[in-house]
LOGU-524647 format. One record per residue: x, y, z of N, C-alpha, C in turn; residue number from 1; residue in three letters. Coordinates in steps of 0.05 Angstrom, whole numbers, padded with zeros to 5 digits. Layout:
{{X Y Z} {X Y Z} {X Y Z} NUM ALA} ...
REM end
This chain:
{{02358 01621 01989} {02335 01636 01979} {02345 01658 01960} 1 UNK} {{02330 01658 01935} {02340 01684 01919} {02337 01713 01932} 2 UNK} {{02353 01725 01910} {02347 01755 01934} {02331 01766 01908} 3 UNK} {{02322 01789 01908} {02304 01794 01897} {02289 01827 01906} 4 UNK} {{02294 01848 01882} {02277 01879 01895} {02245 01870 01909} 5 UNK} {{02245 01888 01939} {02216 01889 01944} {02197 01905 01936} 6 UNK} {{02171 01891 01924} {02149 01906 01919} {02147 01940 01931} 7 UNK} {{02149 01950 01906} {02147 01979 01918} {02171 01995 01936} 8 UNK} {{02194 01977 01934} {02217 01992 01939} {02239 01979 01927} 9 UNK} {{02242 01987 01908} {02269 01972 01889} {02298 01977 01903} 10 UNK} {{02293 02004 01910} {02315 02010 01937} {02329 01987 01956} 11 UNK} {{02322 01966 01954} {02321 01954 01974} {02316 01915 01971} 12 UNK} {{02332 01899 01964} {02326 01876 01962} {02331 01856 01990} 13 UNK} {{02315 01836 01978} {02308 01814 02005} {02317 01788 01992} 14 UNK} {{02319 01772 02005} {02317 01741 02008} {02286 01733 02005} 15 UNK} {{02279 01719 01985} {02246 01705 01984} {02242 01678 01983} 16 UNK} {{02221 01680 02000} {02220 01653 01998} {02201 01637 01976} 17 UNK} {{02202 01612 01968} {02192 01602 01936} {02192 01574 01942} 18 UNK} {{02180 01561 01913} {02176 01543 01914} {02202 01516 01918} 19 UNK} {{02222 01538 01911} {02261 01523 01909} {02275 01528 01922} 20 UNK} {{02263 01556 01944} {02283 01561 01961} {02292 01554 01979} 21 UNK} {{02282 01523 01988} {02296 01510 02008} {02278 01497 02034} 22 UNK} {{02265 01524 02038} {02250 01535 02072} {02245 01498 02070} 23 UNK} {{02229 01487 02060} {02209 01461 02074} {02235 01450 02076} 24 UNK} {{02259 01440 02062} {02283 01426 02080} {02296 01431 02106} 25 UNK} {{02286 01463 02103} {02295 01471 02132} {02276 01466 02153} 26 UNK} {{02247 01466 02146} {02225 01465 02169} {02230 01437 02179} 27 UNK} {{02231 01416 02158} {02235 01380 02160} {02261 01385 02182} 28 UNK} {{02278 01391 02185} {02313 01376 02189} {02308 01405 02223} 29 UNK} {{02291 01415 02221} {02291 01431 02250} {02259 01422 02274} 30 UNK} {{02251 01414 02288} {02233 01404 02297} {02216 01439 02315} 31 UNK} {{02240 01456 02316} {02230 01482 02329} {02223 01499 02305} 32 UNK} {{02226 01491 02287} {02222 01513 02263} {02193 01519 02258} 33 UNK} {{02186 01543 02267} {02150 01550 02264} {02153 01557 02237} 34 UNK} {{02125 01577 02235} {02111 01589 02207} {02130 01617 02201} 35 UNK} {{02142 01614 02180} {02163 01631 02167} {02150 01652 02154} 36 UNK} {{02139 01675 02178} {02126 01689 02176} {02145 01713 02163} 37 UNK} {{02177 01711 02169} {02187 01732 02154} {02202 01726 02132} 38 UNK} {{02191 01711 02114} {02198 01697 02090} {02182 01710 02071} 39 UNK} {{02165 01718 02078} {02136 01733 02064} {02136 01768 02062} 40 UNK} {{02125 01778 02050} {02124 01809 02052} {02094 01810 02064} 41 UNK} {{02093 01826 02080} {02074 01839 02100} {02068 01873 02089} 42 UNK} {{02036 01870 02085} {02033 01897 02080} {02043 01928 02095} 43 UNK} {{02033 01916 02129} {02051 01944 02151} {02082 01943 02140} 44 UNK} {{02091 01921 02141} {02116 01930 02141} {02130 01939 02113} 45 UNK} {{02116 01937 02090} {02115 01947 02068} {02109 01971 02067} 46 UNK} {{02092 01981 02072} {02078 02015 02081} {02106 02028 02093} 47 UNK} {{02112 02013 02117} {02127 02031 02141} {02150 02030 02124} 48 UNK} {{02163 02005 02110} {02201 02022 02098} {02181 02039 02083} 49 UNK} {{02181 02044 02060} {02170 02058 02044} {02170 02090 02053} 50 UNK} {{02148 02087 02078} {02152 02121 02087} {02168 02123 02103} 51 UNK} {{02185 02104 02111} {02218 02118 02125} {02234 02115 02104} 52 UNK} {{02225 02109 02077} {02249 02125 02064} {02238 02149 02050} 53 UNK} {{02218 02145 02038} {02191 02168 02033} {02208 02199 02058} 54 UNK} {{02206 02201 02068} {02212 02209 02104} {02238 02216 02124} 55 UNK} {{02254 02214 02102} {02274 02205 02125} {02283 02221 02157} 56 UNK} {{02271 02241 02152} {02267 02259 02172} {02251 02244 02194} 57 UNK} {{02246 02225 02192} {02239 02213 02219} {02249 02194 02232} 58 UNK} {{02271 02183 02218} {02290 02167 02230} {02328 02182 02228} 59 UNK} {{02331 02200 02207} {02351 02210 02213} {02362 02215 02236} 60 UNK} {{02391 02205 02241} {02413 02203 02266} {02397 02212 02289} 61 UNK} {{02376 02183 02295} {02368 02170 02316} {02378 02148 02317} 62 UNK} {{02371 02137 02341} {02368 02100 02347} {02347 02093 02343} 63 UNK} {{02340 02075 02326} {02318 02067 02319} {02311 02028 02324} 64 UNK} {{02298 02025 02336} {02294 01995 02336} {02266 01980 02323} 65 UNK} {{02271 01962 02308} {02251 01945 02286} {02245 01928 02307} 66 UNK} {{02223 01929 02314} {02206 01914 02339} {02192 01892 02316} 67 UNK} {{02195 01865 02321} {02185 01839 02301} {02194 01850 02276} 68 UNK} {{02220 01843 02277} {02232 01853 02245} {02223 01825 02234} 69 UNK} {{02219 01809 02235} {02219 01790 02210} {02241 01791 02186} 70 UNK} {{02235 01801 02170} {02266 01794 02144} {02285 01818 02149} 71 UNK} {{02274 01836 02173} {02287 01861 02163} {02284 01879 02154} 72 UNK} {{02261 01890 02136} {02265 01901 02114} {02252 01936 02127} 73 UNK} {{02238 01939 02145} {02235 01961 02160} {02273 01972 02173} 74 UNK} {{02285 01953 02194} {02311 01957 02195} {02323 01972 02177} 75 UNK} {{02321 01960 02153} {02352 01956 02131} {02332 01986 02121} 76 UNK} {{02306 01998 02109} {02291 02018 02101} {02297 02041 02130} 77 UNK} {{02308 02040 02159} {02313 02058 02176} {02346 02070 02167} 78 UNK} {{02361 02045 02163} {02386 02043 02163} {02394 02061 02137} 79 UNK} {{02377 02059 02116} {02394 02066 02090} {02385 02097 02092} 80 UNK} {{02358 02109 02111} {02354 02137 02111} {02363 02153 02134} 81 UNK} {{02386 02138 02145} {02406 02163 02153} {02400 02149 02182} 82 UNK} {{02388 02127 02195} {02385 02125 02230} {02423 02126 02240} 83 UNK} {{02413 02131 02257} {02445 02128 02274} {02454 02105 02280} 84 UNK} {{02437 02092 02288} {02441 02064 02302} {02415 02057 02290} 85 UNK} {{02410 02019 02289} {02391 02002 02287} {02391 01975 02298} 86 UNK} {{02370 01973 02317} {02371 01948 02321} {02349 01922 02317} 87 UNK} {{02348 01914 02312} {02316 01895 02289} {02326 01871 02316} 88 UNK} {{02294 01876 02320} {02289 01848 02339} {02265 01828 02337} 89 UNK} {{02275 01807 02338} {02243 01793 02333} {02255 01765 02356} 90 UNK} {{02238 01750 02361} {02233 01725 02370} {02240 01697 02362} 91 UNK} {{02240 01702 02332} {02242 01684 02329} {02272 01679 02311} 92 UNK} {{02295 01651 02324} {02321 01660 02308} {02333 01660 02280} 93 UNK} {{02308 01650 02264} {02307 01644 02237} {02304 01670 02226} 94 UNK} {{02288 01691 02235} {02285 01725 02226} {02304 01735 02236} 95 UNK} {{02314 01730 02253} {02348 01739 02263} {02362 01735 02237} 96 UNK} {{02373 01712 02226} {02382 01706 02200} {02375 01710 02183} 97 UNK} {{02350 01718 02174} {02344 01724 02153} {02345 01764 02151} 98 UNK} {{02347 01775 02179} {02355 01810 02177} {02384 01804 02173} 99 UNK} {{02397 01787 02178} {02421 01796 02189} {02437 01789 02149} 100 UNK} {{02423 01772 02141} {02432 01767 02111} {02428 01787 02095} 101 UNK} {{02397 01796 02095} {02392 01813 02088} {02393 01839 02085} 102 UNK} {{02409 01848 02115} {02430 01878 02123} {02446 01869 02095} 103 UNK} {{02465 01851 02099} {02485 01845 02087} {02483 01844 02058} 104 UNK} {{02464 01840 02038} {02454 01843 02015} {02447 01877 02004} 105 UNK} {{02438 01891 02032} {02430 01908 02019} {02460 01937 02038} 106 UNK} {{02484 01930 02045} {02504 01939 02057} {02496 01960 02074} 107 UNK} {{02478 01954 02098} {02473 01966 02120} {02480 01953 02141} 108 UNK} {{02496 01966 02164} {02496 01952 02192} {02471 01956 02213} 109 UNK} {{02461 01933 02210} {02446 01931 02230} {02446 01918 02255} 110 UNK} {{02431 01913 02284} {02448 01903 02304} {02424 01880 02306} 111 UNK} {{02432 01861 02322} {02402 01850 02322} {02408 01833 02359} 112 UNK} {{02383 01824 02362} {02365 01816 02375} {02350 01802 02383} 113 UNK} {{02354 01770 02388} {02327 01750 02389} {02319 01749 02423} 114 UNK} {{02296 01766 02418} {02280 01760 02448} {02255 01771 02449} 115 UNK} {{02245 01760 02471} {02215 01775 02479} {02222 01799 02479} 116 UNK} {{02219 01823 02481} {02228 01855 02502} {02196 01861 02507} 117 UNK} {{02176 01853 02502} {02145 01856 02502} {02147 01858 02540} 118 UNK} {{02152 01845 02547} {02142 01844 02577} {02167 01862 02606} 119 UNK} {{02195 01862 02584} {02209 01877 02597} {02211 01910 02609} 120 UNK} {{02224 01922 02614} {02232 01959 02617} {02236 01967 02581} 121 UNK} {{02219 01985 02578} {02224 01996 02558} {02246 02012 02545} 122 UNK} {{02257 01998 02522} {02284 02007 02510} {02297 02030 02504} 123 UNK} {{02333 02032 02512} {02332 02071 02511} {02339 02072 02477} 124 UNK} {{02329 02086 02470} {02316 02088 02434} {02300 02116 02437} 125 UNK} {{02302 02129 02408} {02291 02147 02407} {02272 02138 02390} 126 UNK} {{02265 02111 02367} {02242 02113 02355} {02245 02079 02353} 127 UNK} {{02218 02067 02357} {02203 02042 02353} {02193 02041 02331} 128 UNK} {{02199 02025 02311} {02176 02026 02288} {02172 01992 02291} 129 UNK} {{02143 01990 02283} {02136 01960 02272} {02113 01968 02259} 130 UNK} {{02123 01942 02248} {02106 01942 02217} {02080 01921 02217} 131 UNK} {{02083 01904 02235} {02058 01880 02229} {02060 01867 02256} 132 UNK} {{02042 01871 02282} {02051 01864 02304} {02017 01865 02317} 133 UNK} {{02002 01864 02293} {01971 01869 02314} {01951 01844 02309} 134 UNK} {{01965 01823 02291} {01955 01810 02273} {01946 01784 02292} 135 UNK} {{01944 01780 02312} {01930 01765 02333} {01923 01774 02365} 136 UNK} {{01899 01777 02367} {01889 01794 02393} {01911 01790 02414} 137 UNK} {{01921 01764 02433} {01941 01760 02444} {01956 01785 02443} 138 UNK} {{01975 01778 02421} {02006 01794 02411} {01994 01817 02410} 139 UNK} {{01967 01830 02405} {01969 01859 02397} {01964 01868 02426} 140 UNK} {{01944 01861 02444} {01952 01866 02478} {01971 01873 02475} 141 UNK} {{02002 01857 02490} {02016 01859 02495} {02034 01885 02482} 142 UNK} {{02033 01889 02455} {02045 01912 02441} {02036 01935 02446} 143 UNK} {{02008 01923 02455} {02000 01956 02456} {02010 01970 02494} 144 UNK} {{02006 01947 02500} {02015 01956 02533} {02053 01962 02533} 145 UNK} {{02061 01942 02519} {02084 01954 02519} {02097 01981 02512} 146 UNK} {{02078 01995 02489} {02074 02014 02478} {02071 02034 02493} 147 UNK} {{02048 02035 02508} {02043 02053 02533} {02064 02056 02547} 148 UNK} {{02074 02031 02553} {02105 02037 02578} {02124 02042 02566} 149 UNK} {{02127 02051 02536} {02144 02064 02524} {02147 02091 02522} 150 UNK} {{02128 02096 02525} {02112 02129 02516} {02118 02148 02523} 151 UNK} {{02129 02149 02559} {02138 02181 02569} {02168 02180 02564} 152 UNK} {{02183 02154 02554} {02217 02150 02546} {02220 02159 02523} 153 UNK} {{02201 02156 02495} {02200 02158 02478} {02200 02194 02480} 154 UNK} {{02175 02194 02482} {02169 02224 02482} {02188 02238 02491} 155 UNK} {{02196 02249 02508} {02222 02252 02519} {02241 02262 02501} 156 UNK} {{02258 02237 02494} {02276 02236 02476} {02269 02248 02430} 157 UNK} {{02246 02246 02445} {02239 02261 02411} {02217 02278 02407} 158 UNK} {{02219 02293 02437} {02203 02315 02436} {02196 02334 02413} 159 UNK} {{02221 02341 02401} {02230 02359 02376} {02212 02357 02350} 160 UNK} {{02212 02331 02350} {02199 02315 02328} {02177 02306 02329} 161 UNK} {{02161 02309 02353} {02123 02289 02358} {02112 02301 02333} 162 UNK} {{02110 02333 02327} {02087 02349 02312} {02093 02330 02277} 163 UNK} {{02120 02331 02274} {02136 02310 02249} {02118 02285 02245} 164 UNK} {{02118 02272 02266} {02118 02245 02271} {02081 02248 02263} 165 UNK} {{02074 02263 02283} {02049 02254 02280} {02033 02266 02255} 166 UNK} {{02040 02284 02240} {02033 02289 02217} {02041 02265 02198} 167 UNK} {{02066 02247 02189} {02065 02233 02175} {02051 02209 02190} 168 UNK} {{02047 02204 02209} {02026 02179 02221} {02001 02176 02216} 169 UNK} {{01984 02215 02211} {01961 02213 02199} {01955 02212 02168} 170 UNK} {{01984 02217 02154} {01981 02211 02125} {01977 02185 02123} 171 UNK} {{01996 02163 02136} {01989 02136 02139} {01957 02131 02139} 172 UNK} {{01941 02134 02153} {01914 02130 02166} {01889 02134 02141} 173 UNK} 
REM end
């Protein structure tokens, strides 16, 4: 797949997917291969790098984890504004490969991740970001409850920073 600057952050290039780039030889020759949902640019997660680099004061030397990274591009947008650690997780192992290329394109270490963590103990991290995770009633349940059982770990660990946080969350809005 070509790589290519993302919409609204030149900072920052991806792997895209196209009419040449391959993906349908890959969907044919894999029988588990779903909808290459992180082949595509997604508005949340477009918004969210943007104001963590916009921001960096909200991911600076934390741990930060990309909850449904898809290509990455929230990750690799935590990674280049100073996070301490990153780890981009999604489900599915084709977005595993496609962050982990895409770290590598844009020379950030990122760590990665293919699993549920939706139903597990909530992760020790000082910040969660996701970018596109509400987009079917099902999946957005679950995020949001996960979310909740994140909330007094989170808080906690980035007490310092809530008034931060929640001021650029309502510029978002």
């Amino acid at each position: 797949m070509p790589l290519a600057p993302v919409p609204s952050i030149p900072e920052i290039r991806t792997h895209k997917a196209g009419p040449r780039s391959g993906l349908r030889r890959l969907a044919e020759a894999d029988d588990a291969f779903e909808a290459p949902y992180w082949a595509q640019y997604w508005g949340g997660g477009l918004a969210l790098a943007r104001h963590v680099l916009d921001h960096p004061d909200i991911v600076a030397d934390r741990t930060v984890i990309d909850l449904g990274c898809g290509s990455g591009l929230v990750a690799i947008a935590a990674a280049k504004a100073g996070a301490r650690s990153v780890t981009a997780i999604d489900t599915d192992p084709y977005a595993i490969t496609a962050t982990e290329l895409n770290a590598a394109a844009n020379n950030v270490a990122i760590a990665t991740t293919c699993a549920d963590i939706l139903s597990g103990d909530p992760p020790a991290t000082d910040i969660i970001l996701a970018g596109d995770l509400f987009y079917e009633s099902d999946l957005a349940e679950r995020v949001t409850a996960f979310f909740d059982r994140c909330q007094p770990r989170i808080s906690k660990s980035s007490s310092a920073t809530r008034g931060a946080h929640r001021s650029h969350a309502s510029a978002l809005s």
